[in-house]
C-alpha positions, -999 to +999 in steps of 0.1 A: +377+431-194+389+467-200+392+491-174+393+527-171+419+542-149+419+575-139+441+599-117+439+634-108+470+650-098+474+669-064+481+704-068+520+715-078+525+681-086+550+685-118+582+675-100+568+648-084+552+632-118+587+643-136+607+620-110+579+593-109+576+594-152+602+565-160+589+541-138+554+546-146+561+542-187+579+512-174+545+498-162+527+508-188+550+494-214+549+457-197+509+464-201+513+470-238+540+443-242+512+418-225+489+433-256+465+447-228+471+486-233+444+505-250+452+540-243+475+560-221+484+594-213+487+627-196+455+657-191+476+689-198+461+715-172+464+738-205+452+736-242+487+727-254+500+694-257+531+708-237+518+725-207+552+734-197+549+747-161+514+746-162+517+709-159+487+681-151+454+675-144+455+640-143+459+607-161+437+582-181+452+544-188+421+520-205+438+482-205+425+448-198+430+434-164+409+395-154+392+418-127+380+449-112+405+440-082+433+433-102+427+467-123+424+485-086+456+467-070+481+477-103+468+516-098+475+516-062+509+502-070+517+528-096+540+553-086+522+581-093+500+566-062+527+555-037+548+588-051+519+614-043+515+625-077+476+615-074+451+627-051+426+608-061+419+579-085+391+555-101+391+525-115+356+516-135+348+491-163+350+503-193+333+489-228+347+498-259+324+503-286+347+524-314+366+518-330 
């Protein structure tokens, strides 16, 4: 099933996501590899689609995981969780109707 992952940043977070970034893409790239990335990316805390200083809001990922549990236990492995680039995050099902 597909699962929406979200993650909202904690507040002058930049560096932190900067040094975090290659292993996170890493993670997300094994997803896609495994055919089980929908969507991934960055909330610019500006309307730009480089924020520059301005940085993050957040982070959305939709990809397939067998379970809820197993959705829930990759985010809290993610290194924007274990790094402190997230303050918060969600993990919900997620049904794709388009396209």
């Amino acid at each position: 099933m597909l699962y929406a992952l979200t993650g909202e940043d904690t507040p002058n977070s930049l560096d932190k996501r900067l040094a975090a970034r290659p292993v996170h893409l890493a993670r997300l790239q094994a997803l896609a590899d495994a055919g089980r990335l929908l969507l991934a990316g960055p909330m610019p805390a500006i309307d730009s689609p480089d924020p520059g200083p301005a940085g993050f809001v957040g982070s959305l990922i939709v990809a397939e995981f067998a379970s809820q549990t197993e959705a829930e236990a990759w985010m809290a492995a993610d290194p924007y969780v274990t790094e402190g680039v997230f303050a918060r995050t969600t993990v919900r099902p997620f049904k794709r109707v388009l396209p």
